[in-house]
Chimera marker file (.cmm) of the C-alpha trace (Angstrom):
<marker_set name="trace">
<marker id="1" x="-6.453" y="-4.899" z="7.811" r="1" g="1" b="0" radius="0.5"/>
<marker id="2" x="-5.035" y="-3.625" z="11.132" r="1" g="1" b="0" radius="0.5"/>
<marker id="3" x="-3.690" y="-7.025" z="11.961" r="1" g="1" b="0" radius="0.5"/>
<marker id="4" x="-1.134" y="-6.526" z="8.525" r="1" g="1" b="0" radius="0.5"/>
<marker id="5" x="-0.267" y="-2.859" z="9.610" r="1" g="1" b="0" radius="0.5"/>
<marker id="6" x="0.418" y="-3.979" z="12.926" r="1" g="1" b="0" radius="0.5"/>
<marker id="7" x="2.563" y="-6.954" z="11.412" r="1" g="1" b="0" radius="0.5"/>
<marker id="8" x="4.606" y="-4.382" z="9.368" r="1" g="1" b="0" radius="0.5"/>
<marker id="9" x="5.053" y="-1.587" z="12.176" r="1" g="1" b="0" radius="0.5"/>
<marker id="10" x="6.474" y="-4.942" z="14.659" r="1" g="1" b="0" radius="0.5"/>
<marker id="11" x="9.069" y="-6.131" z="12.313" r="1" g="1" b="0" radius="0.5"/>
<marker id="12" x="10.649" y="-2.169" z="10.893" r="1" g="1" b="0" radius="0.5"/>
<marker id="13" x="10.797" y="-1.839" z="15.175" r="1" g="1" b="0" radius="0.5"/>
<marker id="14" x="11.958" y="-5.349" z="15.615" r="1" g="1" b="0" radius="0.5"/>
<marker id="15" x="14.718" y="-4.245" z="12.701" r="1" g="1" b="0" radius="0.5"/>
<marker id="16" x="15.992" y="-1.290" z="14.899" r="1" g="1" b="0" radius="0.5"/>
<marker id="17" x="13.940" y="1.351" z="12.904" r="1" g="1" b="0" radius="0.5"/>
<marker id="18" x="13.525" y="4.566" z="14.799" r="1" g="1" b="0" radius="0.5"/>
<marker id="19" x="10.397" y="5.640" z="12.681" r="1" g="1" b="0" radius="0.5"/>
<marker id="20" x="8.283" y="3.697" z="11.064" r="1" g="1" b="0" radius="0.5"/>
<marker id="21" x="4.706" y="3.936" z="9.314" r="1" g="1" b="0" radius="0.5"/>
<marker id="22" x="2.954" y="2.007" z="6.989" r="1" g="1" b="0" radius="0.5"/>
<marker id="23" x="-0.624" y="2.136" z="5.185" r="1" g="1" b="0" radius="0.5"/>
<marker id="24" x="-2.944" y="0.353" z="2.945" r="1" g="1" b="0" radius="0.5"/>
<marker id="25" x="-3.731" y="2.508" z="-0.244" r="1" g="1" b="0" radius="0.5"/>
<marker id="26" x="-6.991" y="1.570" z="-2.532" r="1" g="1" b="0" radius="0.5"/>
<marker id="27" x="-7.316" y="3.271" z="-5.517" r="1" g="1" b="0" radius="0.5"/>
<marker id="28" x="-10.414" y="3.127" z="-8.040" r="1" g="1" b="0" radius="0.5"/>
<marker id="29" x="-10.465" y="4.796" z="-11.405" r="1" g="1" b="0" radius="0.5"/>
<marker id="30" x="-13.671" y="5.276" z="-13.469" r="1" g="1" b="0" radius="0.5"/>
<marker id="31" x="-13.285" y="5.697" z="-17.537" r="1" g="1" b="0" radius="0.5"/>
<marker id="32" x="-16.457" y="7.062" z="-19.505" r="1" g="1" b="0" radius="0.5"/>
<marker id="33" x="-16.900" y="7.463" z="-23.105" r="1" g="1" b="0" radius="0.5"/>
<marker id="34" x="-19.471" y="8.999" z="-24.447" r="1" g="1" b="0" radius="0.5"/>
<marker id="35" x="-20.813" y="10.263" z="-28.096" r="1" g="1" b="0" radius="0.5"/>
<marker id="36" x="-23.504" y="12.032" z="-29.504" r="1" g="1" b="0" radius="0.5"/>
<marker id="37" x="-24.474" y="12.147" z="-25.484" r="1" g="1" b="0" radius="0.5"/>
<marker id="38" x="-24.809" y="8.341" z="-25.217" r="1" g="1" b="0" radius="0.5"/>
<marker id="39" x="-22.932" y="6.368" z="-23.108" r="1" g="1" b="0" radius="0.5"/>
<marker id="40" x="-20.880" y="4.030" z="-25.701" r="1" g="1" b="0" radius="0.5"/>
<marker id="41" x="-18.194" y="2.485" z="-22.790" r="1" g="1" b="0" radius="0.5"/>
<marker id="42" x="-18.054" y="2.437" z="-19.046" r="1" g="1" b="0" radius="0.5"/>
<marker id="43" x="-14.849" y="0.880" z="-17.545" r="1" g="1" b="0" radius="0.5"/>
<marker id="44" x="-14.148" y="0.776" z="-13.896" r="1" g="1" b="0" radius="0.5"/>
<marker id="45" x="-11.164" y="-0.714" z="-12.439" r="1" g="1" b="0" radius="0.5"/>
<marker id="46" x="-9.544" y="-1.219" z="-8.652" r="1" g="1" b="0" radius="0.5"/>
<marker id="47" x="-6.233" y="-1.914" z="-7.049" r="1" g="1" b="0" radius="0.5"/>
<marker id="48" x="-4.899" y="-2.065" z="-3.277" r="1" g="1" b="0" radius="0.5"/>
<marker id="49" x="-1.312" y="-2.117" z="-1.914" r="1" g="1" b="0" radius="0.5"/>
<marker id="50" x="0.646" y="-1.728" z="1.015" r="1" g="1" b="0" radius="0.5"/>
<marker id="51" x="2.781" y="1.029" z="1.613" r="1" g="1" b="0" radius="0.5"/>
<marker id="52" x="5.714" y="0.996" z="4.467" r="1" g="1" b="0" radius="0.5"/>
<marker id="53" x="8.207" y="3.834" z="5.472" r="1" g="1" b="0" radius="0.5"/>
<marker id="54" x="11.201" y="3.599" z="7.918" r="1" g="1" b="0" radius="0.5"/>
<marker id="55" x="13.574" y="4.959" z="9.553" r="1" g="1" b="0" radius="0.5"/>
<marker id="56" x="16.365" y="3.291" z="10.368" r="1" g="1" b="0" radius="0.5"/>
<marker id="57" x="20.274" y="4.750" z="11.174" r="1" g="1" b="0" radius="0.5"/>
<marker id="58" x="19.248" y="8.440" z="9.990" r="1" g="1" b="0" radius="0.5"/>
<marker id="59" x="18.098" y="6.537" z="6.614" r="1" g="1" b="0" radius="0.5"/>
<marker id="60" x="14.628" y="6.636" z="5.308" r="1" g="1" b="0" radius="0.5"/>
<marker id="61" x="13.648" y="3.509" z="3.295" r="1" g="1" b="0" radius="0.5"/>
<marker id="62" x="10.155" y="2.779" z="1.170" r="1" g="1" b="0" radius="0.5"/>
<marker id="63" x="8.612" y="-0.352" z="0.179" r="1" g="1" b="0" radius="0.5"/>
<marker id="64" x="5.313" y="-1.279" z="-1.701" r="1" g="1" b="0" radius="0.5"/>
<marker id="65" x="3.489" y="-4.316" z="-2.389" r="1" g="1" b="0" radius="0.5"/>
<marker id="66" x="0.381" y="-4.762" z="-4.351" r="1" g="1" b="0" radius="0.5"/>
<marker id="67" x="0.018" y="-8.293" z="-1.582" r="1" g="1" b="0" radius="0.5"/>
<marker id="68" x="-2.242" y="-7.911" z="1.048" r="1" g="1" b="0" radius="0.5"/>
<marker id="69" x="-1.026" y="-10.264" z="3.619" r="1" g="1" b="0" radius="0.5"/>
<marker id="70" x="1.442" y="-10.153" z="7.083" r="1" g="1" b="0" radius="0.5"/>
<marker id="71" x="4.271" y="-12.098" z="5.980" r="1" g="1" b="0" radius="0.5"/>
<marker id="72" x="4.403" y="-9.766" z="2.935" r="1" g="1" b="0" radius="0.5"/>
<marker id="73" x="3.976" y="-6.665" z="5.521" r="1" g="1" b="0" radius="0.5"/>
<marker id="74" x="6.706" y="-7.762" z="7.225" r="1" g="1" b="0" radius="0.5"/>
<marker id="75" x="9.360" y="-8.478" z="4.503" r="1" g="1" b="0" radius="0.5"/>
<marker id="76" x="8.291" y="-4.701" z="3.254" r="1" g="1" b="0" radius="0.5"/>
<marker id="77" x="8.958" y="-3.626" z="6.439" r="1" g="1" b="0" radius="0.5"/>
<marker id="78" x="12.063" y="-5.585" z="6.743" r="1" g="1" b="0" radius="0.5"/>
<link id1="1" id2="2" r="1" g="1" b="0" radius="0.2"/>
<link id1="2" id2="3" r="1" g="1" b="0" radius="0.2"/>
<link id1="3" id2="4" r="1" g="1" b="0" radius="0.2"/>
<link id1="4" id2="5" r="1" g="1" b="0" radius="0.2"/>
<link id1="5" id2="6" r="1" g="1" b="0" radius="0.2"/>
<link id1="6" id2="7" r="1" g="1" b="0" radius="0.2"/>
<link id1="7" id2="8" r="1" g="1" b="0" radius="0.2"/>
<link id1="8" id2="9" r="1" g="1" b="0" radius="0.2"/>
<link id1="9" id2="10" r="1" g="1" b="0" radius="0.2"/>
<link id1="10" id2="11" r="1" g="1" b="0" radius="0.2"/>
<link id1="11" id2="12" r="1" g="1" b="0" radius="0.2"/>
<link id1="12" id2="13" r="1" g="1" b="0" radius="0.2"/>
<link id1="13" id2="14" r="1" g="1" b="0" radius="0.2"/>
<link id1="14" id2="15" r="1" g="1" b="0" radius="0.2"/>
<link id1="15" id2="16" r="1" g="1" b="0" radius="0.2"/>
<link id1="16" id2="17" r="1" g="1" b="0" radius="0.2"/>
<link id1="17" id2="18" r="1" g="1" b="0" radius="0.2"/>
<link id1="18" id2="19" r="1" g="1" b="0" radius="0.2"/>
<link id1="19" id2="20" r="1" g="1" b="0" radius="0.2"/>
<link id1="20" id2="21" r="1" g="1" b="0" radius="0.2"/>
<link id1="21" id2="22" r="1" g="1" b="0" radius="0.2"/>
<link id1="22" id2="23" r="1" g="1" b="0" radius="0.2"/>
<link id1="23" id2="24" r="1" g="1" b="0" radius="0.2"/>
<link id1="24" id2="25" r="1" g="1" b="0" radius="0.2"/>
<link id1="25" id2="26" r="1" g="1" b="0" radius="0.2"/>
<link id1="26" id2="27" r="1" g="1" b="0" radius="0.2"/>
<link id1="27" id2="28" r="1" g="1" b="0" radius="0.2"/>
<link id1="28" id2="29" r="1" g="1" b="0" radius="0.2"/>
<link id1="29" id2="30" r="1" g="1" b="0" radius="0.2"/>
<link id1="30" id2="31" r="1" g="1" b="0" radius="0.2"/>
<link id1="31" id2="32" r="1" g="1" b="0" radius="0.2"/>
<link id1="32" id2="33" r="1" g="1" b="0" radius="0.2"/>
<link id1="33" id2="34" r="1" g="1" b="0" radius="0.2"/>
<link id1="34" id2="35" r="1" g="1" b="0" radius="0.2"/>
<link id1="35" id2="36" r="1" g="1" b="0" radius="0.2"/>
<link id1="36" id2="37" r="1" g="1" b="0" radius="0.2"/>
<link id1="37" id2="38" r="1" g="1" b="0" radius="0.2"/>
<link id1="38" id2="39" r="1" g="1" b="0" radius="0.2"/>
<link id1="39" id2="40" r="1" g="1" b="0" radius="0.2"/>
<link id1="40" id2="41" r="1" g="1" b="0" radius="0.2"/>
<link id1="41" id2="42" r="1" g="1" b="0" radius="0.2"/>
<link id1="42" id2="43" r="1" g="1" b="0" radius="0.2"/>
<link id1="43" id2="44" r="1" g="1" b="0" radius="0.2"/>
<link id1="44" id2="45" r="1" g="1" b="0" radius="0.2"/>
<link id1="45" id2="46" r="1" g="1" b="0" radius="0.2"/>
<link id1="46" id2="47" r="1" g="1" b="0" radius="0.2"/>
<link id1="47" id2="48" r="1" g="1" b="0" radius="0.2"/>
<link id1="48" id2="49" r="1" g="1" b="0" radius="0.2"/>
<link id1="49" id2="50" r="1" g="1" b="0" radius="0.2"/>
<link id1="50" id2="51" r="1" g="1" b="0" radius="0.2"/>
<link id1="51" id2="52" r="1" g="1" b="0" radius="0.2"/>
<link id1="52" id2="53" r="1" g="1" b="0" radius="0.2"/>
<link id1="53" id2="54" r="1" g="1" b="0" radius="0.2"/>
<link id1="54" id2="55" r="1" g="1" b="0" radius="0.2"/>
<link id1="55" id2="56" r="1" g="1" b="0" radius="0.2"/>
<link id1="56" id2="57" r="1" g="1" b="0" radius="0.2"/>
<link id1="57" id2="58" r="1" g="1" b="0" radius="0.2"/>
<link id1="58" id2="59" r="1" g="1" b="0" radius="0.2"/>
<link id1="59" id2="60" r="1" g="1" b="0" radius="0.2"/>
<link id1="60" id2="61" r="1" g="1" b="0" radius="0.2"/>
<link id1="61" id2="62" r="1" g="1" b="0" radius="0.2"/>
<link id1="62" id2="63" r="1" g="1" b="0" radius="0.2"/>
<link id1="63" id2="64" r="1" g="1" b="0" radius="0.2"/>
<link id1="64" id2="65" r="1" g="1" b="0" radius="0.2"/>
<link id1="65" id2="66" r="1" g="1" b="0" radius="0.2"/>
<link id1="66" id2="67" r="1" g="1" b="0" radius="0.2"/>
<link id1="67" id2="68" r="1" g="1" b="0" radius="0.2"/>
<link id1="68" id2="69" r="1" g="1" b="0" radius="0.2"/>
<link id1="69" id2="70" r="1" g="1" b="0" radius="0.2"/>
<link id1="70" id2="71" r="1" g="1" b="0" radius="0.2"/>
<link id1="71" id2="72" r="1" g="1" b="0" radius="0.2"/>
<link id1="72" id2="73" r="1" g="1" b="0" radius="0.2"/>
<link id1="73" id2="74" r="1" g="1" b="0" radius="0.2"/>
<link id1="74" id2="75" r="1" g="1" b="0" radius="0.2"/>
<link id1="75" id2="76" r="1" g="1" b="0" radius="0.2"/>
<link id1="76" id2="77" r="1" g="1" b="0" radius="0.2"/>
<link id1="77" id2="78" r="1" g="1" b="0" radius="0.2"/>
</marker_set>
């Protein structure tokens, strides 16, 4: 995972950006139902994404990609 944050931090400093960060987000969400104290439904579901933010000419810019790979970390950070 480092190697894809380091890919996206290259290219926003490569661009000119003064500032630049980025981060990979995972977020899990857990559903239960239950009725007359039983369990009727357990759902559990996942995502990941890439976040970047830059600084470039006293503008900040954001991009997000649900992709986890460098050449999508780099046109995010581009």
């Amino acid at each position: 995972m480092d190697d894809i944050l380091d890919r996206a931090l290259n290219a926003a400093q490569l661009t000119g950006a003064s500032y630049a960060d980025a981060r990979i987000v995972e977020s899990r969400t857990q559903v239960i139902e239950v009725k007359n104290r039983q369990v009727t439904a357990l759902q559990e579901s996942g995502s990941m994404g890439l976040g970047v933010r830059v600084l470039l000419d006293g503008a900040w810019g954001f991009a997000a990609s649900a992709e986890l790979d460098a050449s999508e970390a780099e046109r995010c950070a581009r």
